[in-house]
The first five atom37 places (N, CA, C, CB, O) and aatype in JSON, in Angstrom:
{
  "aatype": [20, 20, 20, 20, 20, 20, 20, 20, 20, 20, 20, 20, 20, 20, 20, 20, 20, 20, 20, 20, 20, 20, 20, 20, 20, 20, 20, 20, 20, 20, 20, 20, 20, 20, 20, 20, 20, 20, 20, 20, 20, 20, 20, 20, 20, 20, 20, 20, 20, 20, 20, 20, 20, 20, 20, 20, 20, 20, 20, 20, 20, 20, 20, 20, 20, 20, 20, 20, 20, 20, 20, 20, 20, 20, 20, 20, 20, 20, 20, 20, 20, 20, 20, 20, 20, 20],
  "atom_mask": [
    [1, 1, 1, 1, 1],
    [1, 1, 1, 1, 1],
    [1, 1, 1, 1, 1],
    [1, 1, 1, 1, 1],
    [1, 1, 1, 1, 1],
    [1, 1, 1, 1, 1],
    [1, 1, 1, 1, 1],
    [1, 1, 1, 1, 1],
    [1, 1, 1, 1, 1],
    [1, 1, 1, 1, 1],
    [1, 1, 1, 1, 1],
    [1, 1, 1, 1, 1],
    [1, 1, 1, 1, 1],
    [1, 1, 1, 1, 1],
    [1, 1, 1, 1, 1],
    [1, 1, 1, 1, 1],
    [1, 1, 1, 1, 1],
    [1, 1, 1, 1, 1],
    [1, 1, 1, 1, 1],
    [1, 1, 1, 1, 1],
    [1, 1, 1, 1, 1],
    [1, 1, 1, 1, 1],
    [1, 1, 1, 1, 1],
    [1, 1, 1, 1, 1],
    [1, 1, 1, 1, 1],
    [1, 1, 1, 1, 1],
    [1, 1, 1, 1, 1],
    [1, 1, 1, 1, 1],
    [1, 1, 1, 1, 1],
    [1, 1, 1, 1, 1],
    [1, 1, 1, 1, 1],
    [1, 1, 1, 1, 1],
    [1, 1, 1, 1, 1],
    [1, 1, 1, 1, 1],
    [1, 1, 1, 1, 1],
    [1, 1, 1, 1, 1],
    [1, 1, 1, 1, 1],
    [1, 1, 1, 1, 1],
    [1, 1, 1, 1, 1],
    [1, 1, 1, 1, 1],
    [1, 1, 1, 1, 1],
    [1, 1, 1, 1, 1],
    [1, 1, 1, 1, 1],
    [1, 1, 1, 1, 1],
    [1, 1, 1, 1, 1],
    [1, 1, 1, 1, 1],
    [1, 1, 1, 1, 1],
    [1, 1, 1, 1, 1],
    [1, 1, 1, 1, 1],
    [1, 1, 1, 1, 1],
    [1, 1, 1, 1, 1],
    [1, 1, 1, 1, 1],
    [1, 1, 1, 1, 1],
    [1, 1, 1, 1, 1],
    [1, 1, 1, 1, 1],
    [1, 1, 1, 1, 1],
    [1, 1, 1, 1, 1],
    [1, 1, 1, 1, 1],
    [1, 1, 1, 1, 1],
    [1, 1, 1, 1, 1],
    [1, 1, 1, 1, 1],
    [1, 1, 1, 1, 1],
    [1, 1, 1, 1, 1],
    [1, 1, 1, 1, 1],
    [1, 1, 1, 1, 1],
    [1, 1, 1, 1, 1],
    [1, 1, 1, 1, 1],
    [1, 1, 1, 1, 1],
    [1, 1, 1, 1, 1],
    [1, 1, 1, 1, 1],
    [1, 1, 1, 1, 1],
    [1, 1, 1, 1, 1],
    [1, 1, 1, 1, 1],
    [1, 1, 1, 1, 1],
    [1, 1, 1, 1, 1],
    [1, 1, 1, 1, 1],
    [1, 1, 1, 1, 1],
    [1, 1, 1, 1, 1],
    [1, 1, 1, 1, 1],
    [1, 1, 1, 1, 1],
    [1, 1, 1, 1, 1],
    [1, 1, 1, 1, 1],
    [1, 1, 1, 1, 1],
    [1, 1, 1, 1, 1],
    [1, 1, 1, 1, 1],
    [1, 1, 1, 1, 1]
  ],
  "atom_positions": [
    [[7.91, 13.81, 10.74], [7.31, 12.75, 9.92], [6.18, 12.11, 10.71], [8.37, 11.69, 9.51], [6.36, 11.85, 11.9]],
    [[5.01, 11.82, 10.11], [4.24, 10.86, 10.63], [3.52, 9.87, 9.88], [3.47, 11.4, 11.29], [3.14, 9.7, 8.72]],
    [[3.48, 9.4, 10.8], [3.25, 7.73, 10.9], [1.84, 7.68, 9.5], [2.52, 7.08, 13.09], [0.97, 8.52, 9.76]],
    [[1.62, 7.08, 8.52], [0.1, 7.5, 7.95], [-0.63, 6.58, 7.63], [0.02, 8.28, 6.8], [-1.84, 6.75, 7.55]],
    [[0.09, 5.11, 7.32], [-0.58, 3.93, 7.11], [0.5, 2.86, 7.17], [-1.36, 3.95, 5.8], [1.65, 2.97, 6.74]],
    [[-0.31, 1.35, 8.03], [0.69, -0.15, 7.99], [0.01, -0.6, 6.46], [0.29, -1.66, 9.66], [-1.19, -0.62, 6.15]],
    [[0.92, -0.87, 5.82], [0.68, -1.67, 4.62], [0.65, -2.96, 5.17], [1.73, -1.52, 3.47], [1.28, -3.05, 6.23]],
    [[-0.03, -4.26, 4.66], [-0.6, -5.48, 4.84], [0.95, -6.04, 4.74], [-1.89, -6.0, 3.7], [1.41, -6.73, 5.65]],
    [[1.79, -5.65, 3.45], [3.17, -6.69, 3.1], [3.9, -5.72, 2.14], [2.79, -8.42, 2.2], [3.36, -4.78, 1.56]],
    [[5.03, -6.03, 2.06], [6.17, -5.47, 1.17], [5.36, -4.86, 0.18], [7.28, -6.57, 0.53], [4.88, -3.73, 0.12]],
    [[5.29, -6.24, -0.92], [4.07, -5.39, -1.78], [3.86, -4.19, -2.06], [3.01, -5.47, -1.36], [4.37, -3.42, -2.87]],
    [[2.5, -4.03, -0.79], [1.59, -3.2, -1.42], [2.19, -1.87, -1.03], [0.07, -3.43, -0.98], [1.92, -0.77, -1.5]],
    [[3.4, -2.3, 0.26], [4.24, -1.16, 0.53], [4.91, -0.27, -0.22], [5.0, -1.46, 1.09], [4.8, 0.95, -0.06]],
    [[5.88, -1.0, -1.37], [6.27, -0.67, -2.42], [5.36, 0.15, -3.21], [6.65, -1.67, -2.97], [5.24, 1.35, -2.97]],
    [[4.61, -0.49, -4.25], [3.31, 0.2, -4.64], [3.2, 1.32, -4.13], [2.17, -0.44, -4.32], [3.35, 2.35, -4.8]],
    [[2.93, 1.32, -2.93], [1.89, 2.82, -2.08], [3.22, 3.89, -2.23], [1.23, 2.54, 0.28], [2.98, 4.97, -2.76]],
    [[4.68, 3.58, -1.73], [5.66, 4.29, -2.09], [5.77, 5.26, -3.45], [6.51, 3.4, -2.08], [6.26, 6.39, -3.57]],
    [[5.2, 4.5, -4.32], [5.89, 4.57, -5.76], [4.94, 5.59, -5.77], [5.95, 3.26, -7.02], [5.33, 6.75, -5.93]],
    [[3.39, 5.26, -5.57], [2.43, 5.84, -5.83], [2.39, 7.39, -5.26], [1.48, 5.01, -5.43], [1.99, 8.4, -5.84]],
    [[3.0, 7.21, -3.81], [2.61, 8.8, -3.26], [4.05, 9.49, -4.38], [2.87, 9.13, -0.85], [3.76, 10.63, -4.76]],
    [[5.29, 9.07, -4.85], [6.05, 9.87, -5.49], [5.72, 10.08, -6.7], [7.16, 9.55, -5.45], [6.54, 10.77, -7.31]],
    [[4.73, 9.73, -7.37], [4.55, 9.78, -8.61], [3.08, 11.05, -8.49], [4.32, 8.05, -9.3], [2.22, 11.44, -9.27]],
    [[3.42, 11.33, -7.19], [2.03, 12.54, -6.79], [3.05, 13.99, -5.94], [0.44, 11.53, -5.12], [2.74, 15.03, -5.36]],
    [[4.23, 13.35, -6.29], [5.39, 14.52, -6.08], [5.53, 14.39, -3.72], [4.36, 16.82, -7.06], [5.8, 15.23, -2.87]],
    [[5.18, 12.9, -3.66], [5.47, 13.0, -1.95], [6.5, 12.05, -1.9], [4.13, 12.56, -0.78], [6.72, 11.23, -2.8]],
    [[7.17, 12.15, -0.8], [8.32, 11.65, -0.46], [7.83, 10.38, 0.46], [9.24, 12.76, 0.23], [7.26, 10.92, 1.41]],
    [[7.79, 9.42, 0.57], [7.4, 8.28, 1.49], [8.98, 7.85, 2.23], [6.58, 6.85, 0.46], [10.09, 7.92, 1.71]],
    [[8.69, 7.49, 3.3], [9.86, 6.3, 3.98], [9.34, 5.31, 4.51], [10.78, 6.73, 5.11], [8.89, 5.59, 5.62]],
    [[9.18, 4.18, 4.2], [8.87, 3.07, 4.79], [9.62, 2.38, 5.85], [8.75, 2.35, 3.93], [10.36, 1.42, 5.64]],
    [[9.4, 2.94, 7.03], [10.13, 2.29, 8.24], [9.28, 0.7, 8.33], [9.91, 3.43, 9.88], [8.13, 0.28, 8.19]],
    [[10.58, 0.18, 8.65], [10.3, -1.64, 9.18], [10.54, -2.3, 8.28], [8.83, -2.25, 9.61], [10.07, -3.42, 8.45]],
    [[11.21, -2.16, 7.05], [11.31, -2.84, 5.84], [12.22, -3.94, 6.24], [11.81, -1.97, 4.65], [12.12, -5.03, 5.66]],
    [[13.12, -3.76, 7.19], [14.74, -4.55, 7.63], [13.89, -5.58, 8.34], [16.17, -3.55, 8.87], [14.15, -6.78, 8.25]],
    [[13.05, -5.2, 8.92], [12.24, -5.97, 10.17], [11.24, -7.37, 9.15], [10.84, -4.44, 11.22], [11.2, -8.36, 9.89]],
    [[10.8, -7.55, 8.36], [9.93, -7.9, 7.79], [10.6, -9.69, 7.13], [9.52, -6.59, 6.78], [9.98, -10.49, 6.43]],
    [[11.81, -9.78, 7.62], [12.64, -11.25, 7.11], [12.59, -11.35, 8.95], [14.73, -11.15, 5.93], [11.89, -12.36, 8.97]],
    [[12.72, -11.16, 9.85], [12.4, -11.37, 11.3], [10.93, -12.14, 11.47], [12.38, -9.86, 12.07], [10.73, -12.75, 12.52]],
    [[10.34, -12.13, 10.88], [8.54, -12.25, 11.09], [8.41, -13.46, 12.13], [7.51, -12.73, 9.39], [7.76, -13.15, 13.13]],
    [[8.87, -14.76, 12.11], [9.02, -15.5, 13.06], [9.4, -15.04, 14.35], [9.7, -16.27, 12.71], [9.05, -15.53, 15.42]],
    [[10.23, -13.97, 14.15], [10.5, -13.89, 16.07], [9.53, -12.74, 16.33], [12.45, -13.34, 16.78], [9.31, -12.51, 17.52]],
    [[8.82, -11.88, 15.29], [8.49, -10.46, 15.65], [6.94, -10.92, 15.68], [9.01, -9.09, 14.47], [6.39, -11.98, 15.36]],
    [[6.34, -9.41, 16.32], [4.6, -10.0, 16.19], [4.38, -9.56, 14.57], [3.14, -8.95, 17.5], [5.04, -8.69, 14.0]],
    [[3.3, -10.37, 13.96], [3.18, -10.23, 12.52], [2.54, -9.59, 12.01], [2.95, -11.0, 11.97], [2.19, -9.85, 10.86]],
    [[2.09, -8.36, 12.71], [1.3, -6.89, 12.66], [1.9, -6.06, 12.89], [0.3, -6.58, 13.4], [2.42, -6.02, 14.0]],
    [[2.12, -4.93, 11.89], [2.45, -3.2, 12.88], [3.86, -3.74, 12.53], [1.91, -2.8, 15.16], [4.39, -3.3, 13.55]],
    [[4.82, -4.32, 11.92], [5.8, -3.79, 11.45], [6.16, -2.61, 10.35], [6.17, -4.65, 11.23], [7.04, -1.77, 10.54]],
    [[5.47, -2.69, 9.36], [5.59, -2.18, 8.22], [4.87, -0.35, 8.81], [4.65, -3.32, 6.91], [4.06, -0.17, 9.72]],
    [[5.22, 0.25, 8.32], [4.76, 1.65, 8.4], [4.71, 2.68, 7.1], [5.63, 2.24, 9.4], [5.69, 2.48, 6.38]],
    [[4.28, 3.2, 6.85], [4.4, 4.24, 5.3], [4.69, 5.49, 6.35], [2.56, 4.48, 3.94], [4.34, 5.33, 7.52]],
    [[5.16, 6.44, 6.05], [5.81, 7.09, 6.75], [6.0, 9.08, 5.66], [7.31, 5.9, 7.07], [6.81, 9.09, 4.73]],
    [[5.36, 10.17, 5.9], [5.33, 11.04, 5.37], [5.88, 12.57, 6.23], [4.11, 10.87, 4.91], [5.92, 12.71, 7.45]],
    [[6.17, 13.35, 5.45], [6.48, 14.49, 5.9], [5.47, 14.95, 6.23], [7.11, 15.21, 5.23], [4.46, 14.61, 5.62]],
    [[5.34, 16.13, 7.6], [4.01, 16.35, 8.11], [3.2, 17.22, 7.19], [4.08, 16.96, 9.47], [2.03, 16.9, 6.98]],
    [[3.76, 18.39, 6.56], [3.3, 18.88, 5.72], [2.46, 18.08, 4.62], [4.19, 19.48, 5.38], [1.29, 18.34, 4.32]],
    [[3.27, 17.03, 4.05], [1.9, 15.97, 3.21], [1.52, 15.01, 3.89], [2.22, 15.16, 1.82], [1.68, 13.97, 3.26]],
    [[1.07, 14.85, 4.94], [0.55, 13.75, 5.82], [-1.37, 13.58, 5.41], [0.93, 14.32, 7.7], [-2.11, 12.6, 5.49]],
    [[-1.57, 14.63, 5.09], [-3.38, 15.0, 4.8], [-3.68, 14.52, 3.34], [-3.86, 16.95, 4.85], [-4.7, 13.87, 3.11]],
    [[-2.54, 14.92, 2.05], [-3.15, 14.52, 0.72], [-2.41, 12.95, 0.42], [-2.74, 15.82, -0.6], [-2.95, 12.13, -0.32]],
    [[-1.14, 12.73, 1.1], [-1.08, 11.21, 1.45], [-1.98, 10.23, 1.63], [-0.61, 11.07, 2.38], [-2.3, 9.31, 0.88]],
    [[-2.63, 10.74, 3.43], [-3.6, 9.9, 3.16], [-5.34, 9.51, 2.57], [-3.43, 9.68, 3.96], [-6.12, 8.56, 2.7]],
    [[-5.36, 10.93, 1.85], [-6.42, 11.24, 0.86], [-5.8, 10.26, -0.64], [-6.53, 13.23, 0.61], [-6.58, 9.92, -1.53]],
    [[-4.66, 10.0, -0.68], [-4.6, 9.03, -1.71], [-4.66, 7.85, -1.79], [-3.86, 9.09, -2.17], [-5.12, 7.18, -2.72]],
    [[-3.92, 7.28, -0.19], [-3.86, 6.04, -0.33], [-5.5, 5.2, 0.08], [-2.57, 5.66, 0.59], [-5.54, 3.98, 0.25]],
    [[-6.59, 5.97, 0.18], [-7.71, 6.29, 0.56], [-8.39, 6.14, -0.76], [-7.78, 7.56, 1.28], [-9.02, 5.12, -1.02]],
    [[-8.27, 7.02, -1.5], [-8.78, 6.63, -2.61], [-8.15, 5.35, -3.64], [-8.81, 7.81, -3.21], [-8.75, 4.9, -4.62]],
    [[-6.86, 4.92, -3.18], [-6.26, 3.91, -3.45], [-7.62, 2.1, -3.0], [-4.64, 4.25, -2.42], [-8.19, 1.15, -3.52]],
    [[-7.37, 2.78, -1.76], [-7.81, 1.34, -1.03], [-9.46, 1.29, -1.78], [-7.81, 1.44, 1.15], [-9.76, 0.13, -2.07]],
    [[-10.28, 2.08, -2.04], [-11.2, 2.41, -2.16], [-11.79, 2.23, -3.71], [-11.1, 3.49, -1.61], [-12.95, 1.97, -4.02]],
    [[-10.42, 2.49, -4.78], [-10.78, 1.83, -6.27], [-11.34, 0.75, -6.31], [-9.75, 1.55, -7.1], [-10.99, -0.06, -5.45]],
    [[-12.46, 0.32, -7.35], [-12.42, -0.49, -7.93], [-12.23, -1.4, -9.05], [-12.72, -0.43, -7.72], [-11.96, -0.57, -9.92]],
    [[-12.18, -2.46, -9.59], [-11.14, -2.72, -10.54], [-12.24, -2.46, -11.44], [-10.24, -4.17, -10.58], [-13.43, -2.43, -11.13]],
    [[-11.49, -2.2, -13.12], [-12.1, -2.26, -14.43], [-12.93, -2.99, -14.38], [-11.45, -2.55, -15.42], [-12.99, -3.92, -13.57]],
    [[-13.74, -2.72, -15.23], [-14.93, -3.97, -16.17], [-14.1, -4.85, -16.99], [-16.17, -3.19, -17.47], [-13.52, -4.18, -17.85]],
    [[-13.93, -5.6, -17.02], [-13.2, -6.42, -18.95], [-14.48, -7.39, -19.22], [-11.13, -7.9, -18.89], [-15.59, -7.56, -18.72]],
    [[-13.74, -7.93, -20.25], [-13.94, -9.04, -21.19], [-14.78, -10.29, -20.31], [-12.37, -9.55, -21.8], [-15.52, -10.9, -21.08]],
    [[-14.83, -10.69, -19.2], [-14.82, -11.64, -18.52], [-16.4, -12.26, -18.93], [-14.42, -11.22, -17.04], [-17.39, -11.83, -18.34]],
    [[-16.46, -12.98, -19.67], [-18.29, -14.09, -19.39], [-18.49, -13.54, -17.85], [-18.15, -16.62, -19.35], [-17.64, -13.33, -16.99]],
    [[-19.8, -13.4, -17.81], [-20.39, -13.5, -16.44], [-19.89, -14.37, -15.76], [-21.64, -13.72, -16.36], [-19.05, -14.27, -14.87]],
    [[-20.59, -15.57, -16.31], [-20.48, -16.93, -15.69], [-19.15, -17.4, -15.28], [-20.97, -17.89, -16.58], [-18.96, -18.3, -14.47]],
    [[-18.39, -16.85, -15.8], [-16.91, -17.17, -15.67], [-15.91, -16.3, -14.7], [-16.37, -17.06, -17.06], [-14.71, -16.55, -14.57]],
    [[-16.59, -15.23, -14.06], [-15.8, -13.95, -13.06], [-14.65, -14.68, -12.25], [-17.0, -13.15, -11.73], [-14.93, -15.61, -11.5]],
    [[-13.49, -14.29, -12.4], [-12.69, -14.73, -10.83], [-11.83, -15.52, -11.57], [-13.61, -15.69, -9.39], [-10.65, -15.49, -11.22]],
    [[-12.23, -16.49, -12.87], [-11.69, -17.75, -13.36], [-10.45, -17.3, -13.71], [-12.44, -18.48, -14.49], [-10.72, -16.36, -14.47]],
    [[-9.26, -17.37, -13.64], [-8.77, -16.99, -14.89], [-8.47, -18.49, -16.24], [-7.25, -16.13, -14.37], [-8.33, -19.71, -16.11]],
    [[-8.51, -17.61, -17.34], [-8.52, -18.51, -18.75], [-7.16, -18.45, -19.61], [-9.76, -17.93, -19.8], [-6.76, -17.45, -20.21]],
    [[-6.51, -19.73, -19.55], [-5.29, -19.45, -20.18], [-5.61, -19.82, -21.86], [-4.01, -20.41, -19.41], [-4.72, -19.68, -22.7]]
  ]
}
């Protein structure tokens, strides 16, 4: 297995999980246990995404093109970007 990307937080960890299996890869997220510690631990480099070596290359060709999307166009007024409108 190797090591292929630190996710920022649980989150996006989850997400990136779901995402490489829904592309037929197996993820393990080592450090998940570690991540309620954060006060005693350093608050970087716990979290790990974690792949079989064989998909270690289109893994991180996804989560790559992951980080790299950008969001839709919508509805939004110019003038109004970012706002949200209830």
């Amino acid at each position: 297995m190797q090591r292929i990307y630190e996710p920022q937080d649980l989150m996006e960890a989850e997400l990136l999980v779901g995402m490489l299996a829904s592309e037929g890869i197996e993820a393990h997220l080592a450090g998940r246990d570690l991540v309620g510690a954060v006060g005693e631990l350093p608050a970087c480099g716990l979290l790990g995404l974690m792949v079989d070596n064989p998909h270690a290359e289109r893994a991180q060709q996804l989560i790559a093109a992951y980080n790299g999307a950008l969001p839709l166009p919508s509805d939004e007024p110019e003038n109004e970007q970012g706002v949200l409108l209830c």
